[in-house]
C-alpha positions as CSV (number, residue, x, y, z in Angstrom):
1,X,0.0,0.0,0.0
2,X,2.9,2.6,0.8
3,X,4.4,1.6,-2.7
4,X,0.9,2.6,-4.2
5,X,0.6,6.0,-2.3
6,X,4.2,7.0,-3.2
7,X,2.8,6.2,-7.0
8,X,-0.1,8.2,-6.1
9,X,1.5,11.3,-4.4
10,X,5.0,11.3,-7.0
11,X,2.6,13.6,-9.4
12,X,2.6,16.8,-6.8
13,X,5.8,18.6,-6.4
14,X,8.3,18.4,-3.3
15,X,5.6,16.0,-1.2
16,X,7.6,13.4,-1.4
17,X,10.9,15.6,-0.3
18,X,8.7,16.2,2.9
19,X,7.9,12.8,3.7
20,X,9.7,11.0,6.2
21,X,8.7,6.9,6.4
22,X,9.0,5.4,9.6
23,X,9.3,1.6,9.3
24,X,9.5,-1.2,12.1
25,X,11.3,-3.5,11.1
26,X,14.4,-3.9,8.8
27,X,12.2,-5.9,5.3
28,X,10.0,-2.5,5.5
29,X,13.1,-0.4,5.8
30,X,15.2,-2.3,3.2
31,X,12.3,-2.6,0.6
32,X,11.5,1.4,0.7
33,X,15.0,2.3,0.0
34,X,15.7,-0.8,-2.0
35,X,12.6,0.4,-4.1
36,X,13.4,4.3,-4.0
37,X,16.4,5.1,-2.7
38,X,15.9,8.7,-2.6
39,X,13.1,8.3,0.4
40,X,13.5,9.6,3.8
41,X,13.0,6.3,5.2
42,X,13.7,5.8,9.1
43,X,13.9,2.7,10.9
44,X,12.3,2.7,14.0
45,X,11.5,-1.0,15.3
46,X,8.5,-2.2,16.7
47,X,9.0,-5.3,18.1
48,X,6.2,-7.5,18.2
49,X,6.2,-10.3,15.8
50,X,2.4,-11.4,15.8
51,X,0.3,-10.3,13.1
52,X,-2.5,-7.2,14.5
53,X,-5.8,-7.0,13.8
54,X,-8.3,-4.0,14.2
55,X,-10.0,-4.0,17.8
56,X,-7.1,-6.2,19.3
57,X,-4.7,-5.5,22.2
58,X,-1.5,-5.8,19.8
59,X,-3.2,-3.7,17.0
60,X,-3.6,-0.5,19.8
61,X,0.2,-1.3,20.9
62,X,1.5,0.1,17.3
63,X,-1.3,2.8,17.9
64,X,0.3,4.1,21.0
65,X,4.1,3.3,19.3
66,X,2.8,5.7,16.9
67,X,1.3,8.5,19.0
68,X,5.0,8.3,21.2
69,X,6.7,8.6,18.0
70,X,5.0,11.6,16.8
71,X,5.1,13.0,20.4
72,X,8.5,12.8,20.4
73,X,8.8,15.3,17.2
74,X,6.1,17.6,18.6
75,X,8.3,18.2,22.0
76,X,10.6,19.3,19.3
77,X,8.8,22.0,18.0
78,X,8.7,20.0,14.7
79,X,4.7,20.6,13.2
80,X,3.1,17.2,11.7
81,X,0.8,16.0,9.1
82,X,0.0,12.4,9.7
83,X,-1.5,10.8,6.4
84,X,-2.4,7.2,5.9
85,X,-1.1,5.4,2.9
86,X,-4.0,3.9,2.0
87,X,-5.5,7.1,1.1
88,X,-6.0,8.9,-2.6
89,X,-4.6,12.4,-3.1
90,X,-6.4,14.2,-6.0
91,X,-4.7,17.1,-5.6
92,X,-1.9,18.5,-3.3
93,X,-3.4,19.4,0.0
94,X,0.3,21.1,1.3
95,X,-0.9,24.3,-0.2
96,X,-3.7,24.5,2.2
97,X,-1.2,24.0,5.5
98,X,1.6,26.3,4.1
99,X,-1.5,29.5,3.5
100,X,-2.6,28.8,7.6
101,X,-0.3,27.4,9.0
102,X,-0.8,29.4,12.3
103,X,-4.1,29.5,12.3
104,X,-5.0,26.5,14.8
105,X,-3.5,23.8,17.1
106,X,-5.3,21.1,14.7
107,X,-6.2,20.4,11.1
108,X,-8.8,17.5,11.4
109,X,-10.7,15.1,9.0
110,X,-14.3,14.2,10.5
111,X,-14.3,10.8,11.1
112,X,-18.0,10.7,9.6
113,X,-19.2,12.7,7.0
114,X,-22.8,13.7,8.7
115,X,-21.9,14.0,11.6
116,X,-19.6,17.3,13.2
117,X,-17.8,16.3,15.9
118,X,-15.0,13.3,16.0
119,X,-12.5,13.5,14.0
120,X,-10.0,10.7,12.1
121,X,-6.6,10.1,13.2
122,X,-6.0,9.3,9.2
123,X,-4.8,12.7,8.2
124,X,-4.5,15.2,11.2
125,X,-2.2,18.2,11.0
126,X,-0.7,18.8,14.4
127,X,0.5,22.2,14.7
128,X,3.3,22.3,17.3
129,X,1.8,24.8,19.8
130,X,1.9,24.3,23.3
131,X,-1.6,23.6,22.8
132,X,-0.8,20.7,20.7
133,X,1.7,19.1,22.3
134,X,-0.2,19.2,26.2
135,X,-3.1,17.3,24.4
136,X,-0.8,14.9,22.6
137,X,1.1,14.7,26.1
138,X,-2.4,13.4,27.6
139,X,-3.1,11.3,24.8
140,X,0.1,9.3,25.3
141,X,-0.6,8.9,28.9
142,X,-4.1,8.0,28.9
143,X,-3.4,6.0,26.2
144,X,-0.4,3.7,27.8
145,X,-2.4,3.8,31.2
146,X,-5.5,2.6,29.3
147,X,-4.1,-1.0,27.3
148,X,-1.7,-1.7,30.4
149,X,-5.0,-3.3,32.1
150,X,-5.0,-5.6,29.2
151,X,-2.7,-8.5,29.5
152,X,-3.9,-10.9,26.4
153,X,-2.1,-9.0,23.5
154,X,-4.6,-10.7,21.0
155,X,-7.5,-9.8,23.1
156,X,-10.1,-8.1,21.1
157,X,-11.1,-4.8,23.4
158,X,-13.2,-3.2,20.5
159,X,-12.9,0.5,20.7
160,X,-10.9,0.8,24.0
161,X,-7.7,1.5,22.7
162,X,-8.5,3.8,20.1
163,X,-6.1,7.0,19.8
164,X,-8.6,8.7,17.5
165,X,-11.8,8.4,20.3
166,X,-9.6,9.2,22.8
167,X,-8.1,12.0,21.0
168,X,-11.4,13.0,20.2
169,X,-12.7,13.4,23.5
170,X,-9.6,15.3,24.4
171,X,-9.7,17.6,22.2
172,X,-13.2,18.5,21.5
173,X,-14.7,18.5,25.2
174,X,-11.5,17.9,28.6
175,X,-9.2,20.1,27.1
176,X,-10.4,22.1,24.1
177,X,-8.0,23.8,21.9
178,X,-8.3,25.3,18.6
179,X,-9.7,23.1,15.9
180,X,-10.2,23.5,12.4
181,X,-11.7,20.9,10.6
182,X,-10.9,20.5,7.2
183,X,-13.7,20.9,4.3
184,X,-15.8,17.6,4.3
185,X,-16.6,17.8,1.0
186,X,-12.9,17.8,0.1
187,X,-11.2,15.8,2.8
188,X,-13.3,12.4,2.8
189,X,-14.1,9.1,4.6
190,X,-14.1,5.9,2.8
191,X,-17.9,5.9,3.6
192,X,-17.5,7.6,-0.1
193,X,-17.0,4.0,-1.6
194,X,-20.4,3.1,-0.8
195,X,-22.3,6.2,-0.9
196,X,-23.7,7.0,-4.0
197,X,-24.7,10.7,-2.6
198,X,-21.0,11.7,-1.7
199,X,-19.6,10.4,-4.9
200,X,-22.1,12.5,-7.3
201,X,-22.0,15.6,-5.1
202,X,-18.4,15.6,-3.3
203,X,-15.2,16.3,-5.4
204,X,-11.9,15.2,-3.1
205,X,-8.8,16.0,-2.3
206,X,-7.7,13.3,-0.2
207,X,-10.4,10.1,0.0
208,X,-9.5,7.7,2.3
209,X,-10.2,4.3,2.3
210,X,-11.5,3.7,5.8
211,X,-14.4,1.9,6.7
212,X,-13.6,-1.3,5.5
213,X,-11.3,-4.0,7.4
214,X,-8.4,-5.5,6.4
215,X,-5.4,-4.7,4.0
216,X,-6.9,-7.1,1.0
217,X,-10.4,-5.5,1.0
218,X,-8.6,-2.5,1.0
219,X,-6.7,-3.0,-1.9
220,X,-9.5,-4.8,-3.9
221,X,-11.2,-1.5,-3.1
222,X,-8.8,0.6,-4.6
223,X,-7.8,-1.7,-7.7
224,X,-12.0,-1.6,-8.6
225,X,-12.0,2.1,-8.6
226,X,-8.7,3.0,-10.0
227,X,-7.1,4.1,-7.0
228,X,-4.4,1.7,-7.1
229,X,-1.0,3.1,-8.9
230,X,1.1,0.3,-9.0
231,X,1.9,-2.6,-11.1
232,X,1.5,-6.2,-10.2
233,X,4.5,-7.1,-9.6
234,X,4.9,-4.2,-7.4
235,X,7.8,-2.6,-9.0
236,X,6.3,-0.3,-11.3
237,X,4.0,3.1,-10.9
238,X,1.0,2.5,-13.4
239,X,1.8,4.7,-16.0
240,X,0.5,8.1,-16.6
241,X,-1.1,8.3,-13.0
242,X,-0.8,12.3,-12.7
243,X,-2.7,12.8,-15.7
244,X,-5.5,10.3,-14.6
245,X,-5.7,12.0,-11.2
246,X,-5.4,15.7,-12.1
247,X,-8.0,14.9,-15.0
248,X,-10.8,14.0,-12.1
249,X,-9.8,16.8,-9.6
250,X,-11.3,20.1,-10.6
């Protein structure tokens, strides 16, 4: 899937120069740069060697990995956007972050499209107030305080251990800070795939594919709507790619 979003995002100048991947474990980190060697590839290991699945213990361990890891940048003073690389980018969304870029603590993507409120962790700029980094602070904690209870790492907890409820609630209602949530029309949930409405009235940006389970279904889903950019044997970007996205995005 990363291979397919680098495809994707290749078309929009300098995104790529701005993109730092953060891998695991040493195949990840080997087959980026193996693959491209002009990435910013990192190689930050993990640890765990059992497969995750949504709603399980292990699956909300990475979570948390991932919400230290960004923490750690934020203490730093260094601003984030978090994207998932699963996602479609019509167009180059940067512009929009460079125009307001002190505008707000947090640039967020509603988690679901008629309802105002939570937000997805799947493409969140974090601005790196002070703001920003206390609410990350008490993510972190809550977070690590929340799956240390949970001693089955396969255990399937549901929602417990979700970052994005959790930052959420944070956010939004303990310790509200300034929030600006991205247009919903342009930044969209992968309730799109299914939603006739959205795809005849909504024109995206980014379109992510959320709301199905599971990295096959994921890619089946993008491979039946042409949102997959790379060949089959997974060394080649599909050609002509930019011209196929900039020729949908108006």
């Amino acid at each position: 899937m990363t291979k397919s979003w680098i495809c994707n995002v290749d078309c929009f100048d300098d995104v790529l120069e701005q993109t730092v991947f953060i891998t695991t474990d040493q195949a990840a980190y080997d087959g980026l740069l193996g693959w491209r060697p002009h990435l910013n590839v990192l190689l930050i290991e993990f640890g765990t060697k059992n497969s995750m699945s949504y709603g399980h213990v292990n699956y909300y361990q990475f979570g948390l990995f991932r919400v230290q890891t960004i923490g750690m940048l934020l203490t730093r003073n260094i601003s984030v956007l978090i994207t998932e690389s699963d996602a479609v980018w019509f167009g180059n969304p940067l512009q929009l972050f460079r125009r307001q870029i002190n505008s707000s603590d947090m640039y967020v993507n509603v988690a679901n499209y008629a309802i105002r409120g939570r937000f997805c962790a799947c493409f969140l700029f974090l601005n790196a107030t002070r703001s920003t980094q206390r609410v990350w602070n008490t993510l972190s904690m809550r977070l690590s305080k929340r799956l240390s209870t949970f001693e089955d790492e396969q255990q399937n907890i549901g929602t417990k251990g979700s970052e994005q409820v959790l930052l959420s609630n944070i956010a939004i209602r303990e310790d509200p800070i300034r929030l600006n949530y991205l247009p919903k029309d342009r930044f969209v949930s992968g309730q799109w795939y299914h939603k006739v409405e959205m795809q005849r009235n909504l024109t995206p940006v980014v379109l992510q594919n959320n709301y199905v389970i599971g990295n096959e279904n994921k890619i089946r889903r993008a491979q039946k709507w042409g949102h997959w950019f790379l060949s089959s044997d997974t060394v080649q970007c599909i050609a002509n790619t930019c011209e196929n996205l900039t020729s949908k995005w108006h």
